[in-house]
Each structure stands twice: as structure tokens, then as C-alpha cells.
N, C-alpha and C positions, 0 to 999 in steps of 0.2 A: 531510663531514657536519657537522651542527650540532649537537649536545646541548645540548635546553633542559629547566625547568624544567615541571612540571605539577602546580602544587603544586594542596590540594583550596583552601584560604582565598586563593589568588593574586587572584582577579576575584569579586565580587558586587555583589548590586544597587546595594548602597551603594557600594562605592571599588574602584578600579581599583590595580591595584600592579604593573605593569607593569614589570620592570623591578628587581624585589625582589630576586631571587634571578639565581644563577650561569646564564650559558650560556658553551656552552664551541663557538667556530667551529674549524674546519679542522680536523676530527678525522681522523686517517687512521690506518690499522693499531690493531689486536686491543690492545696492551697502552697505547696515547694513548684509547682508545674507553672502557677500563676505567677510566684514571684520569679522563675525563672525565666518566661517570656518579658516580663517587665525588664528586667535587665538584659538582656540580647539585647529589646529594642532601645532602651537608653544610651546603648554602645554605639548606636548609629548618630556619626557625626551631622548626617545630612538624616532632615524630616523631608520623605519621601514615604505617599500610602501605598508607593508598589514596592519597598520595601517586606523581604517575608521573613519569617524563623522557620527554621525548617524542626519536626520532630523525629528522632529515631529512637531505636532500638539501641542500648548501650552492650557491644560487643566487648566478652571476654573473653583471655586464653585466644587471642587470633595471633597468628605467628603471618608474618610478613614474607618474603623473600624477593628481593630487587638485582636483575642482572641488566647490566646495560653490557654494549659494544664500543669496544674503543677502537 
């Protein structure tokens, strides 16, 4: 798993922060899971309880590919 940030101030209209706060990869077992949401949430500058962590699934072997228009 991946533990990441979901902070409420992380993205708005005006600035992106991508990148601000803690994520914590390769989570496995109950007591790595616990200390990994403790640290997301200590990465949070602002104590706010609608602050969240979000959990996923840790993705491998994903191959990207980006085309923009110029």
C-alpha cells in the first residue's frame, strides 16, 4: 500500500503543492500502516480534523505515456 497525504489547503485554484507533505510507499502489516498514517498526518503544517490520508493499492510495472498539443 501507499499512504498519502489529503491535506484540505494541499490544491487550489491558485497553487498546486504537490508534493508538500509525507507519503509513506510499501506499507505492509498493521503496526508499518499505523506508523505510516502518523507521519502523513504530522506532515500536515495546518491541524485541521478535515484533513484526510488517503490509502491505496501500491502500483507496479505501470508504464505512463503523456502527449500534449502544441
Amino acid at each position: 500500500m501507499i499512504v498519502r497525504s489529503s491535506a484540505l489547503n494541499k490544491d487550489t485554484l491558485e497553487i498546486s503543492q504537490a508534493g508538500k507533505y509525507e507519503s509513506v510507499t510499501d506499507v505492509f502489516g498493521r503496526e508499518v500502516f499505523e506508523v505510516a498514517v502518523d507521519r502523513v498526518i504530522a506532515s500536515y503544517d495546518i491541524e485541521d480534523e478535515k484533513n484526510q490520508v488517503l490509502v491505496q493499492p501500491m502500483l507496479e510495472e505501470v508504464t505512463i505515456m503523456c502527449l500534449t498539443a502544441i
